[in-house]
N, C-alpha and C positions, 0 to 999 in steps of 0.2 A: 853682298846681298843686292838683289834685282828688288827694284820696286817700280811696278807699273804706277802711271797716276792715270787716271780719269777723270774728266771732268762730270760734273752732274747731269750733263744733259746725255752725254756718253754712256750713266748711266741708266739714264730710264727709256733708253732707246735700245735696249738688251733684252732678247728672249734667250732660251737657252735650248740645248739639246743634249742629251740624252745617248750617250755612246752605246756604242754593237759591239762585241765580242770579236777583236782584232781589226778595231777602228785606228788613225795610227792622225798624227796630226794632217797630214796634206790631205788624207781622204775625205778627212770633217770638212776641210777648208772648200776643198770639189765641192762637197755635198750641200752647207750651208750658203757657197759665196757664189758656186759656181767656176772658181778658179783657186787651184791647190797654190797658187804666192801669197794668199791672207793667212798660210797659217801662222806664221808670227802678229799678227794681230788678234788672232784666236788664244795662241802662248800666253800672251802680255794679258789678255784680259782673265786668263787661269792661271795665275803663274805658280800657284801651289802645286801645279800640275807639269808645271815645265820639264819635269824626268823622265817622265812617261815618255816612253817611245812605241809603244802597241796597250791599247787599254783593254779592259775589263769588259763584261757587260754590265751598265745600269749607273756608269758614272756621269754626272748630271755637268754640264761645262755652259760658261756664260758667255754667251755669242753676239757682240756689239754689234749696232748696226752700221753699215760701212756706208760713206756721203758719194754716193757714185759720178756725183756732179762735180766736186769740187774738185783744183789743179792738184792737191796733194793725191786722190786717188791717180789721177791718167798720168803724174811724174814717177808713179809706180807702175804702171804698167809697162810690159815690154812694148817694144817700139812698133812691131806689126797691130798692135791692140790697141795702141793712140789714135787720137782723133787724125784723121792725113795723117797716119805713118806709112815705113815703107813697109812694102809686101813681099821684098826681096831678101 
């Protein structure tokens, strides 16, 4: 068994979104974050929904807010997407 935890301030910094008729996890993550590598953080915050691999239309999903600031985000980004990474 997966149990996501969240903290309380993780959750009341959550809006949510409202899936399209062959939404799939990477496309939310494009759409909500602006880059399809948050969708495991999208996953983890639905995890009832973790099976889903192409959704429905009108399934409600809760979209944490992501800390754009902090070293945990930019240790996830790939390296041309870090602060001075390389471009090659």
């Amino acid at each position: 068994m997966i149990v996501a935890c969240l903290t309380a301030k993780e959750v009341r910094s959550m809006s949510t979104y409202k899936t399209q008729q062959g939404d799939t996890w990477d496309l939310i993550a494009l759409r909500v974050y602006g880059d399809e590598h948050f969708m495991d953080t999208l996953i983890k915050a639905n995890i009832e929904q973790r099976k889903t691999v192409i959704f429905g239309n009108g399934v409600l999903l809760t979209v944490p807010e992501i800390d754009t600031t902090s070293k945990e985000y930019e240790a996830n980004l790939p390296p041309w997407k870090r602060e001075g990474g390389d471009e090659s």
